[in-house]
N, C-alpha and C positions, 0 to 999 in steps of 0.2 A: 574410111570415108572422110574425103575434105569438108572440114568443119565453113558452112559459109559463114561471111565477114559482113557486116550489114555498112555499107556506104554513109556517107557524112547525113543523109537526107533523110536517108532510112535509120539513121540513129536519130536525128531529131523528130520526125515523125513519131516512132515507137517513145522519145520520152514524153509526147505533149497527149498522145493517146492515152497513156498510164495517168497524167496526170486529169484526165478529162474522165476516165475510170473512177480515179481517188473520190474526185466531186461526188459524183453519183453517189459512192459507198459511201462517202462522211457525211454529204449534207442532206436533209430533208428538200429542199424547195429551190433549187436554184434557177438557174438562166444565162442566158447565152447574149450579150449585147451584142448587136448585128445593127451595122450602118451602108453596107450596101457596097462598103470598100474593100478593096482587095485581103487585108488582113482578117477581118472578119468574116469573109468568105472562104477563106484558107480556114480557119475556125470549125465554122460551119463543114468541110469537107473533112477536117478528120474528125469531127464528132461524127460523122456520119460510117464514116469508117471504124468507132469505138464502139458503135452500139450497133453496128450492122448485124444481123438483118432483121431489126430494130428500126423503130422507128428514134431520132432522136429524143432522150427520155423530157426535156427542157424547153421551153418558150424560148423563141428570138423577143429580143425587145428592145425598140428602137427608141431614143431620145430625139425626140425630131425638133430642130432649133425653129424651122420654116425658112430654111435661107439654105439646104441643100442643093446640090445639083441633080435636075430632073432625070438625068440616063441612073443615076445612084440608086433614087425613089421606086423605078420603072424596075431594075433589077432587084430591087430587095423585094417588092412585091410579088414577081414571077420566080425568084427562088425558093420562098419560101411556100409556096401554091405548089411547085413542082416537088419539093420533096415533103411537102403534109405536116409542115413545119406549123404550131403557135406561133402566130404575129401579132405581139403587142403593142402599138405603137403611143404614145404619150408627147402631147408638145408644146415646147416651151412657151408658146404662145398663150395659154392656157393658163401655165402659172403665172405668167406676169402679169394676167387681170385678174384671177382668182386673188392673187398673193399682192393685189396692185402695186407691181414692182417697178422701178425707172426703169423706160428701156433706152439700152445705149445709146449714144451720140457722135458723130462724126462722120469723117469720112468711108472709111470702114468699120460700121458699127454692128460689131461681133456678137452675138448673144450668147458664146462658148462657156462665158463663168455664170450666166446665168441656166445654163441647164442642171447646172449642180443642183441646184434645187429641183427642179421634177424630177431628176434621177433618186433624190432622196424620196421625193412623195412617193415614186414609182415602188421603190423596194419596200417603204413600210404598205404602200397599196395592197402589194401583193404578198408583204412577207417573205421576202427573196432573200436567204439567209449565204447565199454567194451570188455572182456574179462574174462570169467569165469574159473577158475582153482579151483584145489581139495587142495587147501592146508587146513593147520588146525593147529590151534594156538599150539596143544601138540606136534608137529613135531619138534619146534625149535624155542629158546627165541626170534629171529627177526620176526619170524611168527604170536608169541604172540601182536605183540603190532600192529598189520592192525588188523580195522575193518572189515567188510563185504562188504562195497563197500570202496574201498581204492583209490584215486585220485592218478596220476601221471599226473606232468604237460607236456607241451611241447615238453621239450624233453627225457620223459618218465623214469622222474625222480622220486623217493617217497621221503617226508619227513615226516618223523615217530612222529614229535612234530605237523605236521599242521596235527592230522586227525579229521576228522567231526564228531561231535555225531551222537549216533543211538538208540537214546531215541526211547522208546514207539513202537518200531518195524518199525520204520519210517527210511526209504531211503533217503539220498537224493543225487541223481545221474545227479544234474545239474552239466554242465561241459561246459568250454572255446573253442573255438575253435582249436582245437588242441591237447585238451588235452583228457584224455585216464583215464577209470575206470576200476581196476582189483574187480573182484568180486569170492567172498568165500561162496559158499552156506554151505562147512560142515566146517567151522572154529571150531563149538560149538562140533561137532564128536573128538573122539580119535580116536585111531588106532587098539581097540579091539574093538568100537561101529562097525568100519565099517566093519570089522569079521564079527560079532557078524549078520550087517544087509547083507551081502553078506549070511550068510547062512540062514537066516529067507526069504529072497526073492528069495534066489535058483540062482543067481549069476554066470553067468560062468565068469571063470578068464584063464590064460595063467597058461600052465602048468610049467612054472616058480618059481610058486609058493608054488610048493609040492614039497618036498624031490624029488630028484632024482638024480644022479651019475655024476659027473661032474670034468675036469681037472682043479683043481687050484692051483694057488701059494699063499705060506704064505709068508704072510708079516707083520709083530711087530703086530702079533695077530689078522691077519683078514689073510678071505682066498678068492681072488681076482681071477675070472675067467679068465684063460689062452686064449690070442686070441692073433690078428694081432696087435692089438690096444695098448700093452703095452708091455715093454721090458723087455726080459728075460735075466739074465745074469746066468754066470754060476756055479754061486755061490745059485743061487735059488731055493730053495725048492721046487717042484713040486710034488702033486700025487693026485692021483684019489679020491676022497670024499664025500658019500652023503648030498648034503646040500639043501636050500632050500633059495628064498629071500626075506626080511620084505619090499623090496623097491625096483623099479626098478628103476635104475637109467640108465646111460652110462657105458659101460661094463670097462670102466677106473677110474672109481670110487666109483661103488658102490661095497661089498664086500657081500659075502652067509655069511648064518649060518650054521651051522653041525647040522641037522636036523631027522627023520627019520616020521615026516609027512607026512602022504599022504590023509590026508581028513579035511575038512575042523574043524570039531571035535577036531585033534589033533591040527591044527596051531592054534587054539582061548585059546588051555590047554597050549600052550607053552609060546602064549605071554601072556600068567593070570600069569605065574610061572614066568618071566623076568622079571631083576630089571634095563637093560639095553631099553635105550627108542630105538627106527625104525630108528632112523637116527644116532644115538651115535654110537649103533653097525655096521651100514655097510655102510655110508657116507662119504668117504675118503675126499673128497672136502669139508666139514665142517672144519675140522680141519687143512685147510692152518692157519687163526688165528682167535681167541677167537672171532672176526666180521664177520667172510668169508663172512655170509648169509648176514647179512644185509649193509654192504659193496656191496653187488654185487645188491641188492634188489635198497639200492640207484641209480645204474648206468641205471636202467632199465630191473634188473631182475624179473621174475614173484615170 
């Protein structure tokens, strides 16, 4: 009998299932951060597929800055209703009065390094002894260098020289008291694999994501959705544009592409044909400086 050969998708799929298994069996208490965005929903689909027919063992829990996009909000709410999912949600809004914190200033003023802090209140709230997120080492050079279970100590610090081998597919997610494991099931994924498995699984996403007609302002080459959240002057560029997003972020930082996508067919031809990487083109908050990420990753960013 011909032995079957498991496909590039179907091997990364089976490794990010085992490591979504690993959690469960090493740690007491963890959870699943869910923002409503494509990676996190790929997330969410193969935990569901690891624990099936099972309900997923873990809470979704969301860091909510208040400066989201509403299709993001509207889908993380109705996915997590539909599969019976824990919805935790916590917002940074919150901590910046609780914590009477400065809140940012300018033109596009981000509240991304200030979520680090509710995300820490969050995990000691609940005692979240992991924490699994969608990132992925081709997202971004700070991204590249966390393994799959990445240690933060105490006070949910990283340091990128102490990380642990992960020889031989082997975990090891002993941890101090106190201290906190971020975990990367699709690290080894790009960002046209997870295309690529959104439409081999049939995927629903936020219609966010497709082309569609939207008020924005340009800015030194990026085109920035018009809202509450960021200041317009009157010198500003504004007009109507069809665009589409590689990344959701916070509506103060992350920027559309000028698109004309509307299937999922066309967004995997688009990003095969782009010499611009997902976060290069539309992550405003990357480029405070040459370390943004792993600058903020040290503090206790995810």
């Amino acid at each position: 009998m011909k032995k079957y050969k498991l496909d590039y998708l179907e091997q990364l799929e089976a490794e990010s299932i085992y490591i979504m298994r690993e959690v469960a069996a090493q740690f007491e208490n963890p959870a699943l951060l869910f923002s409503g965005g494509k990676d996190s929903i790929t997330l969410v689909h193969l935990a569901q597929k690891a624990f099936a027919p099972m309900k997923i063992p873990f809470p979704l829990v969301h860091i909510d800055t208040g400066h989201n996009f509403k299709e993001a909000l509207i889908f993380r709410d109705h996915l997590a209703k539909e599969i019976g999912a824990e919805l935790i949600v916590r917002k940074v809004e919150d901590t910046i009065r609780e914590k009477k914190l400065t809140q940012p200033k300018g033109k596009f003023a981000s509240r991304n390094w200030l979520q680090t802090h509710t995300l820490l209140d969050t995990i000691e709230e609940f005692n979240f002894d992991a924490c699994i997120g969608g990132a992925r080492r081709d997202e971004e050079k700070a991204r590249s260098k966390e393994r799959f279970f990445s240690v933060r100590d105490e006070f949910g610090q990283w340091e990128p020289k102490l990380q642990r081998p992960e020889l031989w597919n082997i975990y090891n997610g002993r941890i101090h008291k106190g201290e906190n494991v971020r975990v990367f099931p699709i690290s080894n994924w790009t960002e046209l694999d997870v295309w690529n498995y959104i439409r081999k699984e049939n995927i629903s996403l936020p219609s966010i994501y497709f082309a569609h007609e939207r008020e924005v302002l340009e800015h030194e080459g990026q085109l920035i959705a018009v809202s509450d959240f960021i200041q317009i002057d009157e010198n500003d560029r504004i007009s109507t544009r069809k665009v589409r997003y590689r990344t959701v972020g916070d509506m103060t930082c992350t920027a559309a592409v000028e698109s004309s996508a509307t299937t999922l067919d066309d967004v995997i031809h688009e990003i095969t044909t782009s010499r611009i990487s997902e976060r290069g083109e539309t992550r405003i908050d990357d480029k405070v400086t040459e370390a943004a990420m792993e600058d903020r990753k040290k503090g206790g960013y995810f």
